[in-house]
TIGUSE-148089 format. One line per 4 residues: for each residue z, y, x of N, C-alpha, C. Coordinates in steps of 0.2 Angstrom, whole numbers, plus 5000, padded with zeros to 4 digits. Each point is the difference from the previous one (the first is absolute). Layout:
Z:Y:X:Z:Y:X:Z:Y:X; ...
% end
This chain:
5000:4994:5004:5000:5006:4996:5000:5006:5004; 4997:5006:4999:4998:5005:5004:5007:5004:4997; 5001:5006:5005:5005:5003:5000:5000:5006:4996; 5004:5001:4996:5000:5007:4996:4995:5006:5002
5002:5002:5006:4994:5005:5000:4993:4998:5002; 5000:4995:5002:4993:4998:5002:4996:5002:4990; 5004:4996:4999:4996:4999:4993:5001:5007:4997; 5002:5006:5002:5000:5006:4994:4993:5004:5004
5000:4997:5008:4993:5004:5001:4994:4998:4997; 4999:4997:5004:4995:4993:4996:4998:5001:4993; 5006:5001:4995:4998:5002:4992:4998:5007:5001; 5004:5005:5005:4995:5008:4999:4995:4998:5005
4996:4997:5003:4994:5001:5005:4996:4997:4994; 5001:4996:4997:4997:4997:4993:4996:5004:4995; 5006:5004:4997:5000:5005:4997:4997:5008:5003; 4995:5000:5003:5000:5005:5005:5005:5006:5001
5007:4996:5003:5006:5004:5002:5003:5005:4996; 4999:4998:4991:5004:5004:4999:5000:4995:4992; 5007:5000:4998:5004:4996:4992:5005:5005:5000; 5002:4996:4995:5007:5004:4995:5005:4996:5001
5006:5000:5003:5006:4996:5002:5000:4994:4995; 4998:5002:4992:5001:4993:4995:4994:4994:5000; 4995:5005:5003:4993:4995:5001:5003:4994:5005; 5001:5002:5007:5000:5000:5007:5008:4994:4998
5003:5004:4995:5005:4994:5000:4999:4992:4998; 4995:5002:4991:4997:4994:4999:4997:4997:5006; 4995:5001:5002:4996:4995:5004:5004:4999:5005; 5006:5003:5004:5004:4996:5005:5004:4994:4997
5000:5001:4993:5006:4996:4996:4993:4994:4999; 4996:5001:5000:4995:4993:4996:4997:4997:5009; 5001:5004:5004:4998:4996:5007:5008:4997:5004; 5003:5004:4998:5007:4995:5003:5004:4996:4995
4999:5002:4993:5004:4996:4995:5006:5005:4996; 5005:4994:4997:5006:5004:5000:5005:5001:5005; 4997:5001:5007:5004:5000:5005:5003:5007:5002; 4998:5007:4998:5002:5004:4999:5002:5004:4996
5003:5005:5002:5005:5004:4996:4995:5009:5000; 5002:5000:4995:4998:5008:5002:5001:5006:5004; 5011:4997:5001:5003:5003:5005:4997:4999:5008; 4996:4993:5000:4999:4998:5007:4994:5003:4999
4996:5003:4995:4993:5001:5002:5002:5007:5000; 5004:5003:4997:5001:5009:5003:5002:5000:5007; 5005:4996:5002:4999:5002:5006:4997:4997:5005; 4996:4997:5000:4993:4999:5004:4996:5005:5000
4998:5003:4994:4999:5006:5000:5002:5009:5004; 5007:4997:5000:5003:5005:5003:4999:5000:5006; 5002:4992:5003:4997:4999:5007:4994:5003:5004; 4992:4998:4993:4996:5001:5002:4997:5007:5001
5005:5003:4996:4998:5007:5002:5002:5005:5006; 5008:4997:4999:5001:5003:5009:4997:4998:5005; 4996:4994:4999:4996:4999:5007:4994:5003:5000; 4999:5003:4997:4994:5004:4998:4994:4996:4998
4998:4995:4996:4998:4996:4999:4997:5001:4992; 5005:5002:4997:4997:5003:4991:5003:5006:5000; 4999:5002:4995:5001:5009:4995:5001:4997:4993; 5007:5000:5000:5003:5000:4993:5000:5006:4995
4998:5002:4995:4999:5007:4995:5004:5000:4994; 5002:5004:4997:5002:4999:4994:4994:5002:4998; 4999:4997:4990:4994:5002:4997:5005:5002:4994; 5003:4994:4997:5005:5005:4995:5005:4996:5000
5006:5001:4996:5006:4997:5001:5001:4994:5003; 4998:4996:4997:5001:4991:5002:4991:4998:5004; 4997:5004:5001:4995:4999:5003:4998:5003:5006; 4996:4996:5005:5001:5002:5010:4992:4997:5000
4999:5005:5003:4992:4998:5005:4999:4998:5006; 4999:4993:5001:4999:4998:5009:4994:5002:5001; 5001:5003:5009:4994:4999:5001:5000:4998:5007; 4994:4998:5004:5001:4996:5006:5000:5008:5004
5003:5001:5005:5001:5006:5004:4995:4999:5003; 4995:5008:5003:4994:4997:5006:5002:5001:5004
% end
């Protein structure tokens, strides 16, 4: 099984680098299962952004736009 972030890149290079955190969540939930949590997948994301890796956006309340950083 590939590692959490491999698989969020992979889904934004897919997507030509850009979802919506609910998108990006289903499709890491149907390629890894119920093995994850929401809280595990925000903060991979959180991770992935410190490293400069993604750009996390608000769009509106409960909704975020990734996108792969250039």
């Amino acid at each position: 099984m590939l590692p959490l972030h491999i698989v969020i890149l992979r889904i934004l290079k897919r997507s030509n680098g850009t979802a919506t955190d609910k998108e990006l969540f289903r499709a890491v939930k149907k390629i890894l299962g119920e093995d994850i949590s929401r809280s595990q997948f925000n903060k991979m994301l959180m991770v992935l952004e410190v490293r400069g890796m993604i750009i996390v956006e608000p769009l509106k309340k409960d909704l975020k736009i990734v996108r792969l950083a250039s």
